[in-house]
N, C-alpha and C positions, 0 to 999 in steps of 0.2 A: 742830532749829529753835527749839523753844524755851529753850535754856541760850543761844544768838543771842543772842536778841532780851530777855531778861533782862539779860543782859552790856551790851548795848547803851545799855539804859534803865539800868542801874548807871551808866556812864560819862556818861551825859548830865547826871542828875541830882546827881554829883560835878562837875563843869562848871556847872552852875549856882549851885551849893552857894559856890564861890570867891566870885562877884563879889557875892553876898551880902554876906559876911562880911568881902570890902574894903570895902563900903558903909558897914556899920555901925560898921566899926571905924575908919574916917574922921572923923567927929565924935568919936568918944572922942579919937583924936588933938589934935583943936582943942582941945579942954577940958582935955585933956592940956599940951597948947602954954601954956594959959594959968595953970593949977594948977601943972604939971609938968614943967616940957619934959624933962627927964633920962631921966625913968623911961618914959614913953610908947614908947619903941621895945622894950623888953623884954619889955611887957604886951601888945603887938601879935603879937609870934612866938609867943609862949605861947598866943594866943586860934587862931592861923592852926593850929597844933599839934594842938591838942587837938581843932579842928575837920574835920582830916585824919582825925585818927584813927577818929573817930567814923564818917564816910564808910566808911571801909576795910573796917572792919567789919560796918556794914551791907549792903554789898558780898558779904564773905566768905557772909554769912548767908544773903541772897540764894540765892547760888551753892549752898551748900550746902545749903536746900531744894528750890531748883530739881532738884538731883542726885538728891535723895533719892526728890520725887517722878517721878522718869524711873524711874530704878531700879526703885521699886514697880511702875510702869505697867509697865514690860518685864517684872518678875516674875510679873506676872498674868497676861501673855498666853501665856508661856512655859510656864506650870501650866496653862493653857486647852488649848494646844495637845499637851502629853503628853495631857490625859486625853483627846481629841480619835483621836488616835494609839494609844492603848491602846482604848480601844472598836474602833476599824478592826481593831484585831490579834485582839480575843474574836470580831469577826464573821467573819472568813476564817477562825478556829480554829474556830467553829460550822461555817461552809460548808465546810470540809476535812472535817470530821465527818461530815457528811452526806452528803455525797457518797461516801465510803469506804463507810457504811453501805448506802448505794443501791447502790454498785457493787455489794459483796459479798451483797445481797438478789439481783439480776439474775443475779451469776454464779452464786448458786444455782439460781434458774431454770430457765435454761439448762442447766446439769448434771440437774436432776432433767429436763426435758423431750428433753436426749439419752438419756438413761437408759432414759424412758418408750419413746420413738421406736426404739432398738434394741432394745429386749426386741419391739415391733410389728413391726419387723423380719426376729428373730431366726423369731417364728410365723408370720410368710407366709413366708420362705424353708421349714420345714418343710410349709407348704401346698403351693406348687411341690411340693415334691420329692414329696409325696404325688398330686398332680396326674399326676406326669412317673408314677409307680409305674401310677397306677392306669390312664393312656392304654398302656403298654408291655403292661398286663395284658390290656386290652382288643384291641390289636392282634396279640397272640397267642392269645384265644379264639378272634376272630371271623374270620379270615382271609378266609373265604367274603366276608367284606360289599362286598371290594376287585371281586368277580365283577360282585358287584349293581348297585352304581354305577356297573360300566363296561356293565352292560346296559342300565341308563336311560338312558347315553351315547347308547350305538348304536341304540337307539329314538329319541331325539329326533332326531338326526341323520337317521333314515330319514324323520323327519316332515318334515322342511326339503328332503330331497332330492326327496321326495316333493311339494310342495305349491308350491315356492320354484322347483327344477330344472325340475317334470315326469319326473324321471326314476326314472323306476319298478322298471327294471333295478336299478338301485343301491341305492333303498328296500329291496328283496324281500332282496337280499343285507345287507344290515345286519340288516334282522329278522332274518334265517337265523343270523348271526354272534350277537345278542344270544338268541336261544332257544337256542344252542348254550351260551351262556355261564350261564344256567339252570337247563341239562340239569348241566354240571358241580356243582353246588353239591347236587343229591342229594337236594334238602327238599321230602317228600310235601307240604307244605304252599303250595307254589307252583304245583300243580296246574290251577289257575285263572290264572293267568298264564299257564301256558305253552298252555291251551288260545286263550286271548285272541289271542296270537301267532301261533298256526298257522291260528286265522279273520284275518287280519290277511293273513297271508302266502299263504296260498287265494285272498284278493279282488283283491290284487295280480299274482298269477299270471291270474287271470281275466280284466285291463284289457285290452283292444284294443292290442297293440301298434304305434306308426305309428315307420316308419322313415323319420323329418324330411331325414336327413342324405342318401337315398338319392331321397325328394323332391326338396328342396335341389337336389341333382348333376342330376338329371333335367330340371328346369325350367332350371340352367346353362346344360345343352347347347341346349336347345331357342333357350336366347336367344342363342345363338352362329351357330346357321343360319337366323337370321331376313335378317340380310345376302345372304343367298342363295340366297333363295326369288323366284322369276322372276316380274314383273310381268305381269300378264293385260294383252291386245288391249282396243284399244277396243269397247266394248260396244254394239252397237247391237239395240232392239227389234225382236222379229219382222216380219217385213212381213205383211201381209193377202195371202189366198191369191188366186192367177191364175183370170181363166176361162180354161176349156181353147176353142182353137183348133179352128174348123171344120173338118171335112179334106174336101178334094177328093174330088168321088165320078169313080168308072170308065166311065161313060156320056158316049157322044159329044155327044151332045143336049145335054149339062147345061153347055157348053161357055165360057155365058156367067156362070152360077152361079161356074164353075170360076175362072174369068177373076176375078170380081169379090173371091171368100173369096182368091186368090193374092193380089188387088192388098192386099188388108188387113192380110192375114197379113204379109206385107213392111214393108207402110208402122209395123205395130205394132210389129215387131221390129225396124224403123230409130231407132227413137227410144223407149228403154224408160226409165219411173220407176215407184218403186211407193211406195204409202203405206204409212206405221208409225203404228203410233198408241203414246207412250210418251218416256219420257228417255234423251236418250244417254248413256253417263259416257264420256267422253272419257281419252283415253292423261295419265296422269300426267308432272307436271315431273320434274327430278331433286332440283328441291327439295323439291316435295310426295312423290316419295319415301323421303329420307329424314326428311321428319316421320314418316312412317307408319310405318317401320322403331322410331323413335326411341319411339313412342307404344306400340306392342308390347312392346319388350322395357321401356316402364316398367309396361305390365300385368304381366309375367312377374316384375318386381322387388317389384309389387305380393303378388303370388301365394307370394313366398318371405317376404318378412316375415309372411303373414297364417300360414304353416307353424309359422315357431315361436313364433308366439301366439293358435295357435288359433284364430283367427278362420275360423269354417269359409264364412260366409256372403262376406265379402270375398273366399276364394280362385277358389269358384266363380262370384262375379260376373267377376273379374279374368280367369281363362281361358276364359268364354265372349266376354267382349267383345273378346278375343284372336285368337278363333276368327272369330268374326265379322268382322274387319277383314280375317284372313286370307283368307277365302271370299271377299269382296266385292273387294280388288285384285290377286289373286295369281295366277296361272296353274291350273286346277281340274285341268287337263290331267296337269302335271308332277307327277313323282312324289316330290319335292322338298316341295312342297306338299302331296299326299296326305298322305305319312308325318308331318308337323308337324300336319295335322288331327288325323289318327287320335292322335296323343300327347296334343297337348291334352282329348282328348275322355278317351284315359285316365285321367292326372293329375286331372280333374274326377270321376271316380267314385270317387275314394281319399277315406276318411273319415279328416280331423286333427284333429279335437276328441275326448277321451277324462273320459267323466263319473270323476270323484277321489271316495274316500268323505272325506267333511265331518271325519272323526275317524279313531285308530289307536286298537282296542277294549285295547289293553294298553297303551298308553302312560299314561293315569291311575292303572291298579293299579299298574305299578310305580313312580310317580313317589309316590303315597301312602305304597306299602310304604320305600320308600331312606328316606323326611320319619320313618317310624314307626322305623326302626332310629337314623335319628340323634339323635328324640329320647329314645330310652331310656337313649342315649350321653351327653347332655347329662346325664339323670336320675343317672346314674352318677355322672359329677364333680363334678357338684353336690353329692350326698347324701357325696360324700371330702372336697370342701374343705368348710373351716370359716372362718366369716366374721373377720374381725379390726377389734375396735372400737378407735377413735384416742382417747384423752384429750389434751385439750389445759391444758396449766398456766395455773392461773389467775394473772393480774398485777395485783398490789397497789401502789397508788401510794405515791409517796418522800413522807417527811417532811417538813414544810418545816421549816427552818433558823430558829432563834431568835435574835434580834440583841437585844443590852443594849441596855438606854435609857440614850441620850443625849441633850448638850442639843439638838443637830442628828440630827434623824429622817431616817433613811438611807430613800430609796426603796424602794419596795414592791418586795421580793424574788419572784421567780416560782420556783416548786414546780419540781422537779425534775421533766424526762419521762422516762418511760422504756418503751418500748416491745420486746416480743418477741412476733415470728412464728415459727411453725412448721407446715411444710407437709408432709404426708407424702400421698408420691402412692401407690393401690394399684397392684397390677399386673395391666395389663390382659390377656385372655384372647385368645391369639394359637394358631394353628394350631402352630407349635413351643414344646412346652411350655420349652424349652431360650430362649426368646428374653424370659419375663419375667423382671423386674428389677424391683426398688422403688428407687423414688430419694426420697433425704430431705433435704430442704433447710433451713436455720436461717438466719435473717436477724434480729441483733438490734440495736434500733439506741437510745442512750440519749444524750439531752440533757438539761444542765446550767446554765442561765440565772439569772445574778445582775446584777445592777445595784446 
């Protein structure tokens, strides 16, 4: 743009430069004309000549400063922009730098904390196996102990069948099974246990036993022939007793006496009523029949739930009030009726409540003694393994990155991150020694941030 507008301003100002130089060379003319007329056109070319030239040149000069100064300005900016270029190239040779060093810092790290991590490894895998050793040893000393804990078994179970069931039969025989399981194991030392178990098993043989199920079936049947138990006659109170009837005497004499007790006696036995004092209960509907059938056998239904829960006081209310409805509509006569009383009346003298002792006098010792052998067991593997302490590598942060000064100050550079985790899980303490594992995990993670 600007060798333009130089060139431009050259040309304008030789353009003006002409009508100058005809101007003045106009009057020389005239004075020429009148001094000279000959020579006047020769001395005019000469003047127009030499004033060309003069132009051109200052033209040329022009131009060729104008060049020179473009030239220089592109040279400088071109020396601006290498050194520009060459700073960018020291600072990505710094940052390439550093970053190789941070890398190769971290991938040591790493290595030195796999290092660490498998040798923690390599000593709990020896733990294990010393674990796995020392349980194999123990389950070949003790074999007995597989007895003891199946005898604490069968004592709790007899507690549940006992307390839960009611069933006493079944208690007795579990205890019988776990003191037999006891008696095998041979250890003067359990002398007191086993005596526990046989007052245990003595108090249980001593309980009242009640046969529910033979209740149950009894009270069944009963409510099956209530349908056909014969309703009782209408009930009507006694009547008030007769006076006795004068009798006729055997004298002729008395013939009018005789005459008058006949006419009485007659007239009294033509037209007889007699007074009751009292309620009558009248012959039942068929529908008030079968409410009263239907009210019985929910007594008798009453009488069997109260069997197997004990409820002694409900069963005896249940088949007296049973009894008593029986008496009151049913035939007293039919034997049908007899034999349903007489049952009821039995069933009501059976005792189904059975006092339970509160506790089983052996179930605490052996449940203490099984607690005291497992923790000796415990003491044992514990005192074989050996704990394994974790070091974790320490991490040193990255250098930052040095950048040359230039004339333009490059953005604040951000420090390199670099981060490493390492997690090492132990192994936890499971029933098969065969089932612990150590798992070790490494998660490293490194960022690198320039602007």
């Amino acid at each position: 743009m600007t060798d333009k507008s130089n060139n431009n301003k050259a040309a304008e100002q030789s353009k003006q430069d002409k009508p100058t130089t005809a101007q003045t060379a106009a009057p020389a003319k005239d004075t020429s004309t009148t001094t000279n007329p000959t020579k006047a056109p020769a001395k005019a070319d000469k003047a127009e000549k030499k004033s060309g030239s003069k132009t051109g040149w200052v033209a040329i000069a022009l131009v060729l400063a104008l060049g020179g100064g473009l030239y220089y300005h592109g040279h400088q900016q071109g020396l601006q922009q290498q050194q520009h270029i060459d700073a960018l190239q020291q600072q990505i040779a710094g940052m390439k730098a550093a970053m190789q060093n941070e890398q190769k810092e971290t991938i040591g790290m790493i290595n030195g904390g796999f290092r660490s991590t498998e040798a923690s490894f390599n000593q709990q895998q020896k733990s294990i196996d010393a674990l796995q050793t020392t349980v194999a040893e123990l389950k070949g000393n003790n074999p007995n102990d597989w007895l003891l804990a199946e005898a604490d078994y069968l004592v709790k179970m007899a507690g549940r069948k006992l307390w839960l069931e009611h069933d006493v039969t079944s208690a007795t025989l579990l205890l019988e099974a776990a003191d037999h399981r006891i008696a095998e194991l041979n250890d003067p030392s359990l002398k007191n246990l086993r005596q526990a178990m046989s007052n245990d098993i003595t108090t249980l043989k001593s309980l009242t036993t009640v046969d529910r199920d033979g209740l149950v079936l009894r009270l069944t049947s009963l409510e099956n022939t209530v349908d056909s138990l014969p309703l009782a006659n209408a009930i009507l109170p006694k009547a008030e007793a007769e006076e006795q009837a004068k009798t006729v005497s055997q004298s002729v004499d008395d013939w009018k006496t005789n005459l008058m007790t006949s006419l009485k006696n007659f007239g009294d036995h033509f037209i007889t009523y007699r007074k009751r004092d009292g309620n009558v209960v009248p012959l039942l509907s068929p529908k008030q029949d079968f409410y009263l059938q239907q009210n019985i056998k929910n007594k008798l239904e009453t009488a069997i739930n109260a069997v197997y829960r004990e409820q002694g006081e409900v069963y005896k209310i249940s088949l007296e009030t049973a009894k008593k409805w029986a008496e009151q509509y049913y035939d007293m006569s039919s034997p049908l009726t007899q034999n349903f009383i007489k049952s009821l009346d039995q069933l009501a003298q059976q005792q189904i409540t059975v006092k339970y002792p509160e506790q089983l006098q052996s179930q605490p010792m052996i449940t203490k003694l099984v607690n005291q052998v497992l923790r000796n067991k415990m003491a044992t593997i514990g005192d074989t393994a050996q704990p394994v302490k974790q070091t974790k590598p320490a991490v040193k942060p990255a250098p930052k990155a040095e950048a040359p000064a230039t004339e333009q100050k490059p953005a604040a550079e951000k420090p390199a991150q670099a981060k490493l985790e390492t997690t090492v899980t132990q192994p936890a303490e499971t029933k098969n020694p065969g089932e612990n594992k150590a798992k070790v995990t490494y998660s490293t993670e490194t960022t690198v941030e320039a602007k």
